[in-house]
C-alpha positions in Angstrom: 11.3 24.0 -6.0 12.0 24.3 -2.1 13.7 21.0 -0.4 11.3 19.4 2.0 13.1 19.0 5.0 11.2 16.4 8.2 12.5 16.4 11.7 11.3 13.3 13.1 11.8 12.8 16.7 10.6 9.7 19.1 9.3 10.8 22.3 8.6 8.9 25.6 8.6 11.0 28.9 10.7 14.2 27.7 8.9 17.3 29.5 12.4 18.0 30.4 14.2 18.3 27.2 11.6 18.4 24.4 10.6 21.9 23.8 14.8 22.4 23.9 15.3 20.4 20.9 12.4 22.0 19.2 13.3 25.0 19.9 17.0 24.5 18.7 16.1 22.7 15.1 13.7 25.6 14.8 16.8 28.2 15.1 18.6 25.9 12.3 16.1 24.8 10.1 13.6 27.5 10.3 11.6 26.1 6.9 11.7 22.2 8.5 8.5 20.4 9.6 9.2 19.3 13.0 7.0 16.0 14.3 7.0 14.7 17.3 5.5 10.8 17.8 4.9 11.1 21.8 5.3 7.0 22.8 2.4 7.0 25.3 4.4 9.5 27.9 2.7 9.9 31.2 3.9 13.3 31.8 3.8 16.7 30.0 5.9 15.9 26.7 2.6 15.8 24.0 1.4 19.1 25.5 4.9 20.9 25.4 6.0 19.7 22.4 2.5 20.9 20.7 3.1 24.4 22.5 6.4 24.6 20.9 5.4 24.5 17.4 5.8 20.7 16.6 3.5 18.7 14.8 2.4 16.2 17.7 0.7 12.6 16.7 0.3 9.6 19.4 1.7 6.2 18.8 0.3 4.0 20.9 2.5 1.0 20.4 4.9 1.1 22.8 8.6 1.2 21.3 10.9 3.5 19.5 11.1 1.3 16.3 6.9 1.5 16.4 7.2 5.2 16.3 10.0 5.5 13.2 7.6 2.9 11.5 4.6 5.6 11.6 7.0 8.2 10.7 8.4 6.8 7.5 5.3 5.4 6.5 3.2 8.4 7.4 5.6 12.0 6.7 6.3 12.9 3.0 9.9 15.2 2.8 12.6 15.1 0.2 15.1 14.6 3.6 14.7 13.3 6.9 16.6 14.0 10.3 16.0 11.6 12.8 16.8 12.9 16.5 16.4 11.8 20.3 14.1 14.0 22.1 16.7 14.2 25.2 19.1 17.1 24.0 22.3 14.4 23.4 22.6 15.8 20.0 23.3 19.3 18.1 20.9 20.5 16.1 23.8 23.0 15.2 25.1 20.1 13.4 22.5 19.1 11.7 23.4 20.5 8.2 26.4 18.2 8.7 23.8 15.3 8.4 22.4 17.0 5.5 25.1 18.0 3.2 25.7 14.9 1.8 22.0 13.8 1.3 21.5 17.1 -0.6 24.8 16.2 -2.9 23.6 12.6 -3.6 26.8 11.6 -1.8 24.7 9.5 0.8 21.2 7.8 1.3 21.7 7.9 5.2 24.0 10.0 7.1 25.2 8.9 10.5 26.0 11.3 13.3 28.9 9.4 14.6 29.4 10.3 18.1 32.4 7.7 19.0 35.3 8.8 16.9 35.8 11.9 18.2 35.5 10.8 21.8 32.7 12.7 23.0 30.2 9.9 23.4 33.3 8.4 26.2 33.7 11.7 27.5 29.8 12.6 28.7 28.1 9.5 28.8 28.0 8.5 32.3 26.1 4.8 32.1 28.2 1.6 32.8 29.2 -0.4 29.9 27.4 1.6 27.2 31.3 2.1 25.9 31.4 -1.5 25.7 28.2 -2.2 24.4 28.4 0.3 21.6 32.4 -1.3 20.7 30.7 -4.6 21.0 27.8 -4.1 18.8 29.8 -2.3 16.3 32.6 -5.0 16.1 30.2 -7.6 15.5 28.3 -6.0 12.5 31.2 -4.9 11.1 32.7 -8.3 11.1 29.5 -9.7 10.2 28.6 -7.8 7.5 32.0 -6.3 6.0 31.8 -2.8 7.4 34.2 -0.1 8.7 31.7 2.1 10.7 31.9 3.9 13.5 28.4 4.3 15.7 26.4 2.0 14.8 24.0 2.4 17.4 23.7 6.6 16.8 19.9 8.0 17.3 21.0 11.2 15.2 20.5 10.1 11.2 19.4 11.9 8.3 17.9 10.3 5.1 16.7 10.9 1.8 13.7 10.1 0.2 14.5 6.9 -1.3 15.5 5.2 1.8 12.8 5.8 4.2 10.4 5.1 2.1 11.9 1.8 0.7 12.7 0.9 4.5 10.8 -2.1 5.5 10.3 -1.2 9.9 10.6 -4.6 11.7 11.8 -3.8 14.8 10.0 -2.9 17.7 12.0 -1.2 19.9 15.9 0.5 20.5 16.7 -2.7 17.9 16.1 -0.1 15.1 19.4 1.7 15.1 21.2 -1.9 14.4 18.3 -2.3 11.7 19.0 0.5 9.9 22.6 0.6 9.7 22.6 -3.2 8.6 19.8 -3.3 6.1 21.5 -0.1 4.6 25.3 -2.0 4.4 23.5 -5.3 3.3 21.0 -3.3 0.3 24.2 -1.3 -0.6 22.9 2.0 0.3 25.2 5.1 0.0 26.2 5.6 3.6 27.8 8.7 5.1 29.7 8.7 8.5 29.7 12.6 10.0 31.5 13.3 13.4 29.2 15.1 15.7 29.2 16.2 19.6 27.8 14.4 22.1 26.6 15.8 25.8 24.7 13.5 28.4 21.1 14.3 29.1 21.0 17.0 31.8 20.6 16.4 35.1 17.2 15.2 36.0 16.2 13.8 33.0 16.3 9.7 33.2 17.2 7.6 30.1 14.2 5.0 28.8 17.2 2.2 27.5 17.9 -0.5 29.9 21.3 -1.6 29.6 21.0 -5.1 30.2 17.8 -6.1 28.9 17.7 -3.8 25.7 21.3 -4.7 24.9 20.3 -8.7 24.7 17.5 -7.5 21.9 20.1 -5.7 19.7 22.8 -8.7 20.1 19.3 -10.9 19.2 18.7 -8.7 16.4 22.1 -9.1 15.0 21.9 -12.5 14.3 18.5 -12.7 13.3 19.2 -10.3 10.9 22.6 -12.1 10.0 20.6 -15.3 9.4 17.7 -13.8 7.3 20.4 -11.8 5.0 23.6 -14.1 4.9 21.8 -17.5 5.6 24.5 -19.3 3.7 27.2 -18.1 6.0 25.2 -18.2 8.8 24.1 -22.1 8.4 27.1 -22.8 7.2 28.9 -21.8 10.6 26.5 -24.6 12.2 26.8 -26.8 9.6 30.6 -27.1 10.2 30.8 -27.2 14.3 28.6 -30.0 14.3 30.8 -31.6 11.5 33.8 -31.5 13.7 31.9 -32.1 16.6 30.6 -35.4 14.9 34.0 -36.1 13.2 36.0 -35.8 16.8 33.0 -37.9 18.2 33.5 -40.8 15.3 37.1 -41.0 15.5 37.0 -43.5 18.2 34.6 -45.6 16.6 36.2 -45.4 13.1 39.6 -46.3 14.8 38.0 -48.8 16.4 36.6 -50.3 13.5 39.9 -50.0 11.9 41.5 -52.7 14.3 38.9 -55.2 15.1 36.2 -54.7 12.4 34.1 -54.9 15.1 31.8 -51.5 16.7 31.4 -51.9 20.6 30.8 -47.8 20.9 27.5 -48.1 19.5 25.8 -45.1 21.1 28.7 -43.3 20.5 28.4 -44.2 16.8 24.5 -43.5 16.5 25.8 -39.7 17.9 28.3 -39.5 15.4 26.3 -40.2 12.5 23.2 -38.1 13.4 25.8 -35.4 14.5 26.5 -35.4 10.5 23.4 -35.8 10.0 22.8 -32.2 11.5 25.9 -31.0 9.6 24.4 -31.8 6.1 20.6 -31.1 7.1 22.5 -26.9 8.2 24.6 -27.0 4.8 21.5 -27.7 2.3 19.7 -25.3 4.5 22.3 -22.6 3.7 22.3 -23.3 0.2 18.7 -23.3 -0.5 17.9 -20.3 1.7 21.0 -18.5 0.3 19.1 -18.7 -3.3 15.9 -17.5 -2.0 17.9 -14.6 -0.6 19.2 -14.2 -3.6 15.9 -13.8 -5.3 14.8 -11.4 -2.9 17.6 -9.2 -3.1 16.5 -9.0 -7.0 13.0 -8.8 -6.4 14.2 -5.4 -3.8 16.1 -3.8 -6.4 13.5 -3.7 -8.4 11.0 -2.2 -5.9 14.0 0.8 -5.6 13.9 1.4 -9.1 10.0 1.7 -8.6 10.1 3.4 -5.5 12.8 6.1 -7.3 10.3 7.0 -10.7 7.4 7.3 -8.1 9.9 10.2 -6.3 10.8 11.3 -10.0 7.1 11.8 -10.8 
């Protein structure tokens, strides 16, 4: 049987670029489906897109993450390639992305547009360097990584994946989603060096530095406290113990020469500061064995999810 082989790309105001992509994963991947989810654009994009052969659907909740949700839930393939609709990436490339899917070697493939220095070379926006170092120090760290681009829009994935893939995110979150509910499910995950260009001239870039890069740093650590909640409370649980401990040293000295407490307020913080500290630590602990059970509970949805793909 022929692979089945999705092209899935987001699309909010891309008249300029759109039927360029198209037309380029067409030249590559001449038996792929191409879709195109147009996020409520206000100009040309829906009608271009359709005239250059892709499938078109609206998805009118505003976001990119909305529009991957309707993808993955909506588009049956045996492989998926995710792509920007602003001509950043190569479709030339995109066999890279699909190699290793097709081997088994990988559940997601990520175009990794950082190591080869590309992404610093064309990308013109301040501190997108720094944001993308930033975000992929802080996962790493976080979650025991070694990865590259984290924050990539050019991904491939098998079968499995998108359709086990719970979509929480609404918006440019879902990059940081993906790559840290793949490291945290122990997915098979596949760096592949690509090129990067910046969008041509003209064509304006719907991520907000500032605004969008607060969400992703917010999605880190909500995403951080839902997976690793043991670590996560745990942290807390032992700032406010040294907080309360350097705040009680006074009073316990005190105590220590006089038997006598004249700091009493400072003593009242001290103990509910401990308080705090215990309340975060049996947190972690019980959350950690809820986690626990859910991680259980989601390998045996994969194992479901992987005879319904047999079948």
């Amino acid at each position: 049987m022929s692979e089945k082989i999705a092209i899935l790309i987001p699309a909010y105001n891309e008249e300029q670029t759109i039927a360029k992509v198209i037309a380029d994963f067409k030249q590559e991947l001449p038996e792929a489906e191409i879709f195109v989810y147009d996020n409520n654009s206000k100009d040309h994009t829906n009608q271009i897109a359709r005239e250059a052969g892709a499938h078109v659907v609206f998805e009118p909740r505003q976001g990119k993450g909305n529009a991957v949700r309707s993808m993955f839930h909506e588009i049956d393939a045996d492989y998926y390639v995710m792509v920007d609709a602003d001509d950043t990436y190569p479709a030339a490339e995109v066999n890279k992305l699909l190699d290793p899917l097709r081997a088994g070697r990988a559940d997601m493939t990520i175009g990794d547009r950082l190591s080869n220095g590309t992404y610093s070379n064309e990308n013109k926006r301040a501190f997108h360097d720094l944001g993308n170092n930033l975000v992929k120090g802080l996962i790493n760290n976080l979650y025991k990584g070694h990865y590259q681009d984290i924050m990539t829009g050019y991904r491939g994935f098998n079968r499995l994946f998108v359709k086990s893939f719970p979509v929480l995110s609404p918006g440019f979150e879902i990059e940081t989603e993906l790559s840290i509910h793949a490291m945290d499910k122990r997915f098979k995950l596949v760096e592949v060096p690509i090129s990067y260009q910046d969008r041509p001239e003209g064509s304006e870039s719907k991520l907000n530095t500032y605004s969008d890069g607060v969400k992703v740093l917010v999605t880190i650590f909500r995403l951080f406290k839902d997976y690793k909640p043991f670590r996560f409370f745990g942290v807390l649980a032992l700032t406010f113990f040294i907080i309360g401990l350097l705040v009680g040293i006074p009073v316990l000295v005190e105590y220590a020469q006089i038997q006598y407490i004249t700091h009493v307020p400072l003593a009242i913080l001290a103990v509910g500061l401990m308080i705090l500290a215990a309340l975060f630590l049996i947190s972690g602990l019980i959350l950690d064995t809820i986690v626990r059970q859910s991680r259980m509970s989601y390998e045996l949805y994969i194992y479901q999810v992987m005879e319904e793909i047999r079948r």
